[in-house]
N, C-alpha and C positions, 0 to 999 in steps of 0.2 A: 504494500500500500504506500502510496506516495504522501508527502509530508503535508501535502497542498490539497490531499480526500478528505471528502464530509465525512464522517463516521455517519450508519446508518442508525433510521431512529427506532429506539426499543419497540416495544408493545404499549408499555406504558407514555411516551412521547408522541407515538404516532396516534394512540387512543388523542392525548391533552388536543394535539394540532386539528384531528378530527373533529371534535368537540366545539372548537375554537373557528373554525370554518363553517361548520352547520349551523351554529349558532349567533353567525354573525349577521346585523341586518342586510347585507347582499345578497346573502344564499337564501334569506326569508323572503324578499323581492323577488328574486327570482324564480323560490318555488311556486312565490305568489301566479307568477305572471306564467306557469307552468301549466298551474291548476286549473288555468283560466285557458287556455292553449288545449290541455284535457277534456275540460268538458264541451269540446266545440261539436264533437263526434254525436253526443247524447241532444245536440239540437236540429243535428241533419239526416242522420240517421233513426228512424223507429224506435223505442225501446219497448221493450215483450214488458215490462211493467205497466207501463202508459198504455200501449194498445197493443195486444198480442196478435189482433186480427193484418194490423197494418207492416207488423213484422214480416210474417207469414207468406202475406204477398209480396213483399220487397224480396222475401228468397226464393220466391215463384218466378218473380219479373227478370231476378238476377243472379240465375243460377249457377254462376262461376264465381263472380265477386259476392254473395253473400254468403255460404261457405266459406269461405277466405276473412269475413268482417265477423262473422259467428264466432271461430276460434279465439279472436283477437278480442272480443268481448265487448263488439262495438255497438252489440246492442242491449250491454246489460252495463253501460259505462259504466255508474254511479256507484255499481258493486264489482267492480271489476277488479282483478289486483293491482292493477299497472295504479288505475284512478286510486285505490285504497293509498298504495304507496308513498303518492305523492302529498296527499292529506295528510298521512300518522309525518311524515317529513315537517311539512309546513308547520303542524301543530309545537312538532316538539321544537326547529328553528324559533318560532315566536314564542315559545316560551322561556328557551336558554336566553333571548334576548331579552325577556323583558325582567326576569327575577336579578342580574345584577346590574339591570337599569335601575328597578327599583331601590335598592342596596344605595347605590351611588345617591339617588333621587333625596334618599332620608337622609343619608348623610349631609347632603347639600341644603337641606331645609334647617339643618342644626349647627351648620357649621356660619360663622362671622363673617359679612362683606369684609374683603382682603384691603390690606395694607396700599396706600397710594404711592404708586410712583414717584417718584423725584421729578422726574421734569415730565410737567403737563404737554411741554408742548411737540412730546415724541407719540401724543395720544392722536386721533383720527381726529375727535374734536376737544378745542378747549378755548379757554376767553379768563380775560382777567381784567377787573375794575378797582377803582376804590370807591368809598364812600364813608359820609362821616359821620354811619353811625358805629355803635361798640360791636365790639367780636360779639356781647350775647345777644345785643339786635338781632346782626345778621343770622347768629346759629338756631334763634327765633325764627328767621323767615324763612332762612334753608330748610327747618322743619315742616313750615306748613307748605311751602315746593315739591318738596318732598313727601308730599304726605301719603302714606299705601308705601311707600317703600321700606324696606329693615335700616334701621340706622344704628350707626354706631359713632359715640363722640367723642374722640381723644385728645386731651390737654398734654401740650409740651410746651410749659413753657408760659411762655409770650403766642404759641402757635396752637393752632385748634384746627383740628382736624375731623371732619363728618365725612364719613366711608357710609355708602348706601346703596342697594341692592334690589330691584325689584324683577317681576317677572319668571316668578316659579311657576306659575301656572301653564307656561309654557311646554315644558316637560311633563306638566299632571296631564297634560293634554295629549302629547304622544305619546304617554303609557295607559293611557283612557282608551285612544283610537288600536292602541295592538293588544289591549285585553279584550277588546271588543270584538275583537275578530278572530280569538281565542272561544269566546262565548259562544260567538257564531260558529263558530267552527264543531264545536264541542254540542250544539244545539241542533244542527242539523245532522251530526253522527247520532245523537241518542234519537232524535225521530225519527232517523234512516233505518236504526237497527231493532228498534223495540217498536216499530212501528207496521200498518200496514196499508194497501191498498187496491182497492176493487173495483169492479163495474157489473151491474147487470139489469138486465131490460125487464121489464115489469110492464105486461099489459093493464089495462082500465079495467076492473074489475076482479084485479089477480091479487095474489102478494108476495112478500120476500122476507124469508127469515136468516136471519144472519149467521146461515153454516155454512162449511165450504163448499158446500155442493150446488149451493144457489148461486154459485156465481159465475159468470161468463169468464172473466177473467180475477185473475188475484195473485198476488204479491205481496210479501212481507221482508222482515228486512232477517237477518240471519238470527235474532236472536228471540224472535216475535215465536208465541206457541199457538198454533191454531186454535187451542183447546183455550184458549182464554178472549173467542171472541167473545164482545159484548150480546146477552140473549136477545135481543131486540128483537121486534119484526116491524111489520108495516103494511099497507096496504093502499092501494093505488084509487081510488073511488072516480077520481076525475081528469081529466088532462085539457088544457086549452092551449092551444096554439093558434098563433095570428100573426099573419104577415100581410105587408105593404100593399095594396092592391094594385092591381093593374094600371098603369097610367099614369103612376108617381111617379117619384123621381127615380126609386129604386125598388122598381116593381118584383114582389116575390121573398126583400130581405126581410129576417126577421123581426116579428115588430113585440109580440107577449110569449116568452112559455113559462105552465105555471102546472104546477103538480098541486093536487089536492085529495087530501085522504085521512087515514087516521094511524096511531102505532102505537105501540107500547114498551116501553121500556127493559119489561122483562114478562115475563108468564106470569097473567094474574092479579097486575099491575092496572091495567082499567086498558080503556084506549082514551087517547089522546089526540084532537085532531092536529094537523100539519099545514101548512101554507108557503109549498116552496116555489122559489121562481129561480131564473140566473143571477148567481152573487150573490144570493138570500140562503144559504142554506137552510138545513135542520141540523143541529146537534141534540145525538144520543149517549148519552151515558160516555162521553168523550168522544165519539166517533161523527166528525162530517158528513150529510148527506147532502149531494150536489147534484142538481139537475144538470147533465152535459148533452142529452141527446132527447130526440123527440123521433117518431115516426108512426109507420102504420102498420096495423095487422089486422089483416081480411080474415074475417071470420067462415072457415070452409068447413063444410060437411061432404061426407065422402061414403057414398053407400057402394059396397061388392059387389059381383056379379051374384051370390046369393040374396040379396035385397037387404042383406044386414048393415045399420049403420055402424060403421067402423073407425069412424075418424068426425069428429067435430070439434074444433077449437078455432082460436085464436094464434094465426102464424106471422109473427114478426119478420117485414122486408124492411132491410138494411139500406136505407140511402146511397144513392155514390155519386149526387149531384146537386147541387143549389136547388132547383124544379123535383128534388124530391124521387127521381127516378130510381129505384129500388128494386133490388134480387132477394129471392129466399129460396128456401125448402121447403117442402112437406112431404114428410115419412110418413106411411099407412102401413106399419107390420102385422098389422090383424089382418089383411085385409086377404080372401079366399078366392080363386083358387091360387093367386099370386102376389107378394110383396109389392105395392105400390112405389113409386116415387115421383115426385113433381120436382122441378127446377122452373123456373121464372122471373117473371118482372111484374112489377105495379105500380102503376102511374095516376098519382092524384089526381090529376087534370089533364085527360087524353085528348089529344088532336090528331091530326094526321097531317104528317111533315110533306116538305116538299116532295119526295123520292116514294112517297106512300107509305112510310114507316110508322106505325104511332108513334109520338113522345109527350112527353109532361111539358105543358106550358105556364103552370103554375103549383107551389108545394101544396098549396089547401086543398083540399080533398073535393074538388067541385063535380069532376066530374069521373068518377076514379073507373079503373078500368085494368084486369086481372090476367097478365097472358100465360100460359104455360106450356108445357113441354110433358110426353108423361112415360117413363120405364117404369120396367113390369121384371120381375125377378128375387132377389135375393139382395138385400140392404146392407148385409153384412154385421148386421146388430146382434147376432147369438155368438159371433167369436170370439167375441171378449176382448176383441182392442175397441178404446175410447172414440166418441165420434162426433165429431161437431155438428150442433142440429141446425149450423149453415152449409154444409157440404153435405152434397150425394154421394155417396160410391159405388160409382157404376160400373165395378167391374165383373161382375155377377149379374147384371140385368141388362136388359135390353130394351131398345127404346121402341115404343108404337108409331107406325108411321104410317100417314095418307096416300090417297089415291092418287099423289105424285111421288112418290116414294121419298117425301121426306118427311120431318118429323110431324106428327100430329099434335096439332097445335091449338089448346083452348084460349077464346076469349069471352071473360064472362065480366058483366056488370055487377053493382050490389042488386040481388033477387033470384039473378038468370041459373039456372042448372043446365045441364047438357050433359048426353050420353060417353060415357067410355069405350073404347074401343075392345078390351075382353069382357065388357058387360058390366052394371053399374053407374054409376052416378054420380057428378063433384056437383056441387051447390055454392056458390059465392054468395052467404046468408047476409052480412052486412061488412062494414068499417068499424075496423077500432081502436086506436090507437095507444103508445106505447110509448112509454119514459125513459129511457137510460140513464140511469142515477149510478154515480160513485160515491163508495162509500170509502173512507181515509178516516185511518187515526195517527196521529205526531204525538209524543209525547212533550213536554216543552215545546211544542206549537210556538208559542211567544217568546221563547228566549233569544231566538236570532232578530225578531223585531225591536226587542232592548236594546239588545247589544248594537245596532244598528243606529238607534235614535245616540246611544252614550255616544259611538264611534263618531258619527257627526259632531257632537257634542266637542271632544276630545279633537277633531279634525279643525274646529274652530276656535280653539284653543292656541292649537299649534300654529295655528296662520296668523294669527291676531295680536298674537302677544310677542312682545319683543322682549328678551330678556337684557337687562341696561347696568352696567354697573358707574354711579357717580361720583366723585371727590370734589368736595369741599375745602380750599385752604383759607384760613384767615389768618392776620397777625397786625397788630398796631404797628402804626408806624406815626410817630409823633401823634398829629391831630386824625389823622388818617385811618380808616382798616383796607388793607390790600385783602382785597380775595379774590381769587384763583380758584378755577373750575373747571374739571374737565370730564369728559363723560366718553363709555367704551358699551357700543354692546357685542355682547358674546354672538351672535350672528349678524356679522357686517352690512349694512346696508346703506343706501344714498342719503335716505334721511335725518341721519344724525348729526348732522351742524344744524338745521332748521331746527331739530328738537332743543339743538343745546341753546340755539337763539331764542327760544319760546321757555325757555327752561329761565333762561334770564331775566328776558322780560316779568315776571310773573315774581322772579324772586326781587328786582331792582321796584317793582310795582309793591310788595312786600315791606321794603325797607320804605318808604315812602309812604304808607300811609301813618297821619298824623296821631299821636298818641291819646289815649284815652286819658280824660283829667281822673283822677284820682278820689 
């Protein structure tokens, strides 16, 4: 080894320097602005929490690159490791930074404005006057100049010296704004993990009890136990929707959706009525319920080729347009001598487009109009894999087709019935529409809005406040006191000869006013 090599560093050096790097505010900026870089994926990309149907299709649409974004966890960001990583990072960076800011902070709040300089005029700003009143005039008016500031007043002498210091709130301010974000940070981890979140469609006259089986979609965070959802239920009694009419300015956009019904808390509990709209939710027993969606479900009956009714409900078509135009399913597995299925469209307000197509010219239900398709076969529901009751699986059936050899195609209004092709009967009974309600629980819900209003709080703190340190000299001289002033602040800025002139003013204004007779 040459005389001129670094020796290399221990375990315990290279831990201190680690430590010492992580914890510094650069590396906290920068994870910051990391984190912020990380979640950009969770705003472009679907995530299977938020909407698993919208996932689903994204790896339909994109079946080379969504295998590729699946692995990488680009659509579970928020839980992801890579995302985890950078958060437990940030957290513990802002933390190492702020516990021996604070240290320093107390110490500084205890510790005496420092000792003046010798020559004032090696300072950024400083001024010197006489005037004819006494050194305790002046250390009089320097006080009330001074006044909010810590002083300190030392006699030498014939010389008197006021050391003065103001502007801590400055630093309470930027350990305000990075606890704050400590808070938040720490507030949206405990409602990420102990928390959870769901969606499920609830026709007009149905309801929803809060287990996992009622749900369309659901998500929790890793440490949430299903067994401790809230027992609530609810009930759907009414739905209203109302959009802009024809001819306004923005014909068809949403103008009211309002849910209306009754729930209960728990089993036993009474019922309770509800009155939800958008932004208004319901809170249960900690849990939010939010109206996010609205649509329709045509009410079908479905009688077999043996005359037996086999199917009558209420089947929810999923939107995929402004005008409300909407796909669904309908499964008939009772249904004899063969497993039914329908695939379709429903259209609130049917016209007939240029090309002869129908489409929806408006979302309200004016003039609704019911098209389908129908395979006959084997559903695939006794195998025992799971089955989304918006997808057909048609690989076990086959489709009925017309006397052009393509599909056989029903269209039915609200009343109209029509015959099936192996015999039988579908009925389009009525309209009836259908709420999509999410339901979310955060624990400390509010803790990151705290921490938010302080961090503001603590951000205007930081910006506002200038920290200044002042000296005061005074000393007789014959009939005279020479005083000498000069003034530093700890973060340099253009204004500080303007202040030391207004600082002047105010103290020469000071010495000048006439004395009170006695």
């Amino acid at each position: 080894m040459s005389e001129n090599a670094v020796p290399a560093l221990g375990s315990r050096e290279f831990t201190r320097w680690f430590w010492r790097q992580l914890t510094s505010m650069r590396t906290a900026l920068f994870l910051l602005l990391l984190l912020a870089i990380a979640a950009v994926p969770g705003s472009i990309v679907p995530q299977r929490s938020v909407d698993a149907r919208a996932t689903e299709a994204y790896l339909i649409d994109h079946p080379k690159l969504g295998p590729i974004l699946d692995k990488l966890g680009f659509f579970s960001v928020f839980t992801s490791p890579w995302f985890s990583a950078v958060y437990l990072l940030l957290l513990v960076s802002l933390v190492g930074c702020i516990l021996p800011r604070s240290f320093v902070y107390l110490r500084a709040l205890r510790a005496r404005p420092p000792k003046a300089p010798k020559n004032f005029d090696r300072l950024p700003a400083s001024a010197s006057f006489e005037t004819g009143s006494s050194v305790d005039e002046v250390t009089a008016a320097v006080r009330r100049a001074l006044r909010g500031a810590r002083l300190d007043i030392v006699n030498d002498g014939d010389l008197v010296e006021v050391r003065a210091e103001k502007g801590f709130l400055r630093e309470a301010g930027n350990l305000i704004f990075h606890i704050s974000v400590v808070v938040v940070l720490i507030g949206v981890a405990v409602g990420t993990l102990f928390g959870y979140r769901g969606t499920s469609i609830v026709t007009e006259g149905e309801g929803f009890s809060n287990v996992l089986t009622q749900y369309d979609e659901f998500g929790s965070g890793a440490l949430f136990d299903t067994d401790d959802l809230p027992p609530f239920s609810l009930t759907l009694d009414d739905l209203t929707a109302k959009f802009q009419p024809l001819g306004s300015v923005q014909p068809g956009a949403p103008k009211l959706f309002r849910a209306q019904g009754t729930y209960e808390s728990k089993p036993g509990d009474g019922a309770k009525p509800y009155d939800i709209k958008v932004n208004h939710p319901l809170s249960i027993d900690g849990t939010s319920v939010h109206l996010v969606g609205q649509g329709y479900a045509p009410v079908i009956k479905v009688t077999d080729a043996k005359g037996v009714v086999v199917f009558e409900d209420a089947v929810p078509f999923l939107p995929t347009d402004p005008s409300y135009t909407s796909n669904g399913v309908i499964k008939v597995p009772g249904a004899q001598p063969e497993q039914l299925g329908f695939q379709g469209f429903f259209l609130p307000t049917a016209i007939t487009g240029k090309d002869g197509v129908s489409i929806s010219a408006f979302p309200g239900a004016a003039n609704p109009l019911l098209g389908l398709f129908v395979w006959h076969g084997d559903l695939g529901l006794d195998d025992g894999t799971p089955q989304s009751v918006y997808v057909l699986d048609k690989t076990k059936m086959k489709q009925y087709l017309g006397p052009n050899g393509k599909g056989f195609r029903i269209s039915l209004s609200p009343g109209q019935e029509t015959d099936l092709p192996g015999g039988g009967t579908i009925e389009y009974v009525n309209t009836a529409q259908f709420a999509r309600f999410q339901f979310s629980s955060s624990p400390l819900v509010k803790v990151p809005l705290v921490g938010i209003s302080f961090g503001l709080l603590g951000l205007v703190l930081s910006l506002f406040i200038n920290p200044r340190r002042t000296w005061v000299r005074m000393r007789r001289d014959d009939s005279r006191t020479v005083v000498e002033v000069a003034a530093l602040d700890r973060n340099p800025r253009d204004g500080l000869p303007a202040d030391l002139d207004d600082f002047l003013t105010r103290l020469r204004g000071g010495l000048d006013k006439p004395k009170e007779s006695s």
